[in-house]
C-alpha positions in Angstrom: -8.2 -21.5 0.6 -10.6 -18.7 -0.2 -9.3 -16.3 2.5 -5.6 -16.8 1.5 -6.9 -16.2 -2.3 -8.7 -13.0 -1.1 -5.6 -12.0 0.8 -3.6 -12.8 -2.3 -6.1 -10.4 -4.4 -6.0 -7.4 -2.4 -2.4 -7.3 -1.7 -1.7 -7.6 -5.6 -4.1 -4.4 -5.7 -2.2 -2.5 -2.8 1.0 -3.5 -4.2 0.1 -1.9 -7.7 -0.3 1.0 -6.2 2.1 0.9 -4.3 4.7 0.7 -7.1 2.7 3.4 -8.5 2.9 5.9 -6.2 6.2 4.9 -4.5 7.5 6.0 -8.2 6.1 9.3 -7.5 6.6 10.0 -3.5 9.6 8.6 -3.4 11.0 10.3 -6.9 10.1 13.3 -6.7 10.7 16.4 -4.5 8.3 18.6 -6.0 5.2 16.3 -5.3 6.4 15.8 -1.7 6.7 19.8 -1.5 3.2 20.2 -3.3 1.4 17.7 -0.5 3.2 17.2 2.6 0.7 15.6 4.0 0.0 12.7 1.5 3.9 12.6 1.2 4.0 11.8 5.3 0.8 9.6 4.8 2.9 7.4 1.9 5.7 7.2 4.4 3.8 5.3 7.1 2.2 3.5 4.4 5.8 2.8 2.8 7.5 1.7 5.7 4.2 -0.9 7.4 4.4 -2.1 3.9 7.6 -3.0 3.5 7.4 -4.6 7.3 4.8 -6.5 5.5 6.9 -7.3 2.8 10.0 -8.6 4.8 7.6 -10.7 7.7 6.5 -12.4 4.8 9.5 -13.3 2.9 10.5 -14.9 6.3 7.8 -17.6 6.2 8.5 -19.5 3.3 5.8 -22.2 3.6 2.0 -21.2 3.6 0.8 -23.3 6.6 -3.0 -22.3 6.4 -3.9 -19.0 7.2 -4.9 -18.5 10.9 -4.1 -15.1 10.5 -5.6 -14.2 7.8 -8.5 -12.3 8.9 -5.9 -10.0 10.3 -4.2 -9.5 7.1 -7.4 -9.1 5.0 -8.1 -6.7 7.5 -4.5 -4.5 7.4 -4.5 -4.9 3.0 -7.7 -3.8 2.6 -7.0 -0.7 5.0 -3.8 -0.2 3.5 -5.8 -0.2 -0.1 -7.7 2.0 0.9 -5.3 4.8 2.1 -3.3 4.3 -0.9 -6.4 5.1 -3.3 -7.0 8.4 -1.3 -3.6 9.4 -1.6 -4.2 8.5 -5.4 -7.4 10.4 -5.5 -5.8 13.8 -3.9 -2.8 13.1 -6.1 -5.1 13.1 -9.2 -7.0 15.7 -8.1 -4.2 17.9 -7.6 -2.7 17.4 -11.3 -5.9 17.7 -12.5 -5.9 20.9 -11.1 -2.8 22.4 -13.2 
């Protein structure tokens, strides 16, 4: 139970910023311009998310977690990505 609840934990934490900055990559033309490659990064990141997203939604009974070393694994990298995408992002309007 303790893995699925870390699992649980980061992926609430990748999917907040997620949200976040899918509001911005996804909205807005000008950031995408402004940092191409954070914009391309937030793409991959977008899409193995939303693979993520819809593998779940398939499996509508938690059976235990064999797998879940693998997906602590794959949300905590994705976290990670996403907060430097956050951190150039900042950085940049922090900038202006």
């Amino acid at each position: 139970m303790s893995n699925i609840s870390e699992v649980i934990e980061v992926w609430m934490k990748v999917q907040a910023k997620w949200m976040y900055l899918e509001a911005i990559f996804i909205g807005s033309e000008d950031i995408r311009l402004q940092l191409p490659e954070e914009a391309k990064r937030f793409d991959r990141i977008h899409a193995a998310f939303k693979k993520i997203m819809a593998e779940t939604q398939k499996k509508t009974v938690v059976t235990g977690c064999p797998g879940c070393h693998r997906m602590l694994s794959v949300v905590k990298d994705e976290d990670a990505k996403l907060e430097d995408i956050a951190t150039v992002l900042h950085d940049r309007l922090q900038a202006k």
